[in-house]
Structures are given as C-alpha cells and as structure tokens.
C-alpha positions in Angstrom: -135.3 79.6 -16.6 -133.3 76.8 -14.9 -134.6 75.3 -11.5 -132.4 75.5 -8.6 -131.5 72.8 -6.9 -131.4 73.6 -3.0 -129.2 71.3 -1.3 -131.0 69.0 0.8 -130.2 68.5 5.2 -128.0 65.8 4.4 -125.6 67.1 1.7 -125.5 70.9 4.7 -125.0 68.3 7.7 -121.9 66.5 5.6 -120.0 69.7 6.1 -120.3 70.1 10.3 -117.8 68.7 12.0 -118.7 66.3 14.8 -116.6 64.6 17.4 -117.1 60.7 18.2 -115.2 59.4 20.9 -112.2 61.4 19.8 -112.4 60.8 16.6 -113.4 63.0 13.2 -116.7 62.7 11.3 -119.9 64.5 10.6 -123.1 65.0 11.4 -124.3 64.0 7.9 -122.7 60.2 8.5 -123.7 60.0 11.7 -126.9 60.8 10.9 -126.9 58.4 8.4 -125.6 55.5 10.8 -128.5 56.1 13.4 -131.4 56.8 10.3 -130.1 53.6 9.1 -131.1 51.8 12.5 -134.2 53.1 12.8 -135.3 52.4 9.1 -134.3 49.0 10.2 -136.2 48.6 13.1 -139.2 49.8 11.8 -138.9 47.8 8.2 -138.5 44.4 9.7 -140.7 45.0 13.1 -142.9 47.8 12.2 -142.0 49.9 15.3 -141.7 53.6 14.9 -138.3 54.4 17.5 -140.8 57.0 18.9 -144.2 58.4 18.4 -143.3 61.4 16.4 -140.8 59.4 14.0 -142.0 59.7 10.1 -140.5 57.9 6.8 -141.5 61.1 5.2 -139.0 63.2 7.4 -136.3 60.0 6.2 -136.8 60.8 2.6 -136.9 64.8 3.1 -133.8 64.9 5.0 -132.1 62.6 2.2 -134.3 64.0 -1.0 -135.1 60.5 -2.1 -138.2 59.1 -3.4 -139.1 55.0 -2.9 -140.7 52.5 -0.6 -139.5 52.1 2.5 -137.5 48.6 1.5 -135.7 50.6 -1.2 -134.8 53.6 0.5 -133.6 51.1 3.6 -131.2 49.1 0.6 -130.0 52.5 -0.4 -129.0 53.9 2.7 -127.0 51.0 3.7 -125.4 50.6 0.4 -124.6 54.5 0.3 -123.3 53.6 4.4 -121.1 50.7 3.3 -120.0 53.2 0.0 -120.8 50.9 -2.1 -122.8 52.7 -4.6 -123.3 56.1 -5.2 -126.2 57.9 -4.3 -128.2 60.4 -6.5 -129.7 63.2 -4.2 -131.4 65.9 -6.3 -129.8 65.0 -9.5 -126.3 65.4 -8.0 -124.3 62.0 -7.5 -122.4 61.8 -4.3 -120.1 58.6 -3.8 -118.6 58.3 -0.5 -115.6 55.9 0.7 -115.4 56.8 4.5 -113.4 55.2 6.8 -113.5 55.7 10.3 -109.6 56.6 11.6 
C-alpha cells in the first residue's frame, strides 16, 4: 500500500489569491515573508512575536524538520528562490517576482 502524501498549509495557501497594495501574490508567499520575520526575531533575540507563537506550528505549516537556524536558512533561501525546497518529498522551486 503506498502512503499518501497530504499536501501540507503552505503548498493549499500558494493557490489563494491575495491582493497587496494592488498588486498579485498569495497567501502562501506572504506567509512566507512574515514567518520569515518572525523566525528572525526570535533566532537572533529569542523573542516569541506573541505569547502563543510556536516553532512547531513553523515547521507544521511548511512540513519541514530541523533546528530552528536551519529551518530559518531555508526559508530565506526558498524566499530569495534560490534553492529549491523539499516539502514532503515533493520539490518546489520558486522564482517569484513581485510585478
């Protein structure tokens, strides 16, 4: 019997539309922008952004596995598309510009 591979929040919220300031994106990359800020804040200072704020809600929502230094250096270099990033088994490279 083969497992099946649910999709994970991310890969459903990279599908919904979202509006910024007039211009086209998602809720999957903006979600990604404002994770990436938090992880950062709370990497370098320690500082949860508020008191119900998890890393283990971070790693559901993108199905990865790691410390919190590694999944930060992925997150930014899946931001910046400059790798690809492995969610689940499935590879998912993204070159997104803003227009």
């Amino acid at each position: 019997m083969k497992k099946v591979i649910k999709p994970t929040q991310f890969e459903k919220d990279w599908e919904i539309p979202l509006m910024i300031n007039g211009k086209q994106s998602n809720r999957g990359y903006y979600n990604l922008c404002c994770l990436v800020c938090e992880l950062s804040i709370y990497v370098h200072t320690g500082m949860k952004p508020n008191a119900h704020w998890k890393i283990g809600d971070v790693k559901k929502y993108f199905g990865i596995k790691g410390n919190k230094h590694d999944i930060l250096k992925r997150l930014k270099e899946f931001k910046d598309g400059i790798i690809t990033l492995d969610i689940n088994n499935k590879l998912i490279t993204v070159k997104y510009e803003l227009k």
